[in-house]
N, C-alpha and C positions, 0 to 999 in steps of 0.2 A: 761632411756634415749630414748629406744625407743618408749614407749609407748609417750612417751610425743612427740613427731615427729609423731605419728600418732594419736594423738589425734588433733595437731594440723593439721594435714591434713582434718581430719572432722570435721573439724569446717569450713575452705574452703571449702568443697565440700557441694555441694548444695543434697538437699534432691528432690527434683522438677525434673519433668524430664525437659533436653532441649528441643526433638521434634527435633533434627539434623537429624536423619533417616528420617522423612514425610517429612522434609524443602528437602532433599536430593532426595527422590524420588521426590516430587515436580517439584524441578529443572529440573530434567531426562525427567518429562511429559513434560514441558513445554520449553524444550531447543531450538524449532526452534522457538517460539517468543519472547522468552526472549535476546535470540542472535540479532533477529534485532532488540530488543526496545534498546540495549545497543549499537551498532552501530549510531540508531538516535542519542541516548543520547551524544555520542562523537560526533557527527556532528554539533549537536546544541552547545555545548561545544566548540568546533570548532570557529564555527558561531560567539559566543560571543566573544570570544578571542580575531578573525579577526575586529570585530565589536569594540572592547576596545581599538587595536592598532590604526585602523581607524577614532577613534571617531565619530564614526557611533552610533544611538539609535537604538535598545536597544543594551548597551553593559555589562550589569549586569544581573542578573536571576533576580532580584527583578525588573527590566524597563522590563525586559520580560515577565514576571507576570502580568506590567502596563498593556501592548500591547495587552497581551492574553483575558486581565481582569478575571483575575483567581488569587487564592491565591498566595503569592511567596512560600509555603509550598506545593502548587500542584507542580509547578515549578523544585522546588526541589526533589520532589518524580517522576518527570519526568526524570531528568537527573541521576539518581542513575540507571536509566538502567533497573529496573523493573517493572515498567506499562504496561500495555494491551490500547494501543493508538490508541483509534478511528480515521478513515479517517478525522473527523471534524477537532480532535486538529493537527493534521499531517498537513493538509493544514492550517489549520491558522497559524500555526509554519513556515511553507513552504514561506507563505505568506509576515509575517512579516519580518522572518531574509534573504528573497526574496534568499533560498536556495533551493536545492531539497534533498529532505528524503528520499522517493520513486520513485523507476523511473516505468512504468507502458509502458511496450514495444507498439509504435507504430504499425499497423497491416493498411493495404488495402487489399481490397475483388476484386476479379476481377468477375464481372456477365455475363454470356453466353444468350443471349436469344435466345433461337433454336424454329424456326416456327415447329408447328404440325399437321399436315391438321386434323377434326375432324374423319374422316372418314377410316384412317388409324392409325395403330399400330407401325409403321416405324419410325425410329426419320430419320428429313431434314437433310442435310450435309448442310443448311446454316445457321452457325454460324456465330453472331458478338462478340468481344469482347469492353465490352461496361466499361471496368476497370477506362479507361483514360479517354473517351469520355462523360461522362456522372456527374453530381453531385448528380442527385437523383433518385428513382423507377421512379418520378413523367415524370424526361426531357428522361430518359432512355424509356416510353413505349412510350411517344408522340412521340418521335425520328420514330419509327417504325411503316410504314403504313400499316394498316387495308386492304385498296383499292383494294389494287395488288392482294392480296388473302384472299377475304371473308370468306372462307370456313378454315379459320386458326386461331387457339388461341394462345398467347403469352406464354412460359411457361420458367419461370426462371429455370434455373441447373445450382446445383455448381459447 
């Protein structure tokens, strides 16, 4: 009796290894972009969802496949959460379901231009700040005249 219960147990069990230990550490390696590609994936998921209550296009992976012009098997291997997702298909995805995937933090520079007479080693105490004032190198250095003191070069500091 019992042989026969274990015999029949190897007959289930496979002879082949799985590969669950490499899948496993794999995982381990790649756990900060596998976590966001699966976040996208429920976004876009999401997206369709709201898109299918809406009856908004695309509200299927297969109309979203249309849009992307990509397979609906990319599609698919998209939303399962584990793809390595180039900035291209992020924005076209972004694009079409007109969501955001990634947010990529806003940033301003504030520029100082401090006069330096050539002839000293001294920094001027006249600074402008030229953050607000200004949209480019180009209106920032024309802003500032030459005339007044010849004997000085423009020098950016951050």
């Amino acid at each position: 009796m019992a042989n026969k219960k274990l015999d029949k147990f190897n007959k289930l069990v496979s002879k082949e290894k799985s590969g669950w230990l490499e899948k496993a550490k794999w995982r381990k390696e790649n756990e900060a972009w596998l976590d966001i590609s699966f976040k996208i994936a429920v976004k876009i998921l999401s997206a369709l969802k709201g898109n299918k209550i809406a009856n908004v296009y695309p509200k299927t992976q297969k109309e979203l496949a249309s849009a992307m012009d990509c397979s609906p098997q990319y599609v698919s291997k998209l939303l399962k959460g584990t793809e390595n997702l180039q900035l291209e298909t992020i924005t076209k995805i972004e694009q079409i379901l007109d969501i955001d995937l990634i947010q990529v933090p806003q940033f301003e520079t504030t520029i100082q231009v401090q006069v330096a007479p050539y002839n000293t080693y001294t920094k001027s105490s006249e600074m402008i700040n030229a953050g607000d004032s200004y949209a480019n190198y180009q209106d920032l250095i024309g802003a500032y005249s030459y005339e007044s003191e010849p004997d000085c070069i423009l020098k950016l500091v951050a």
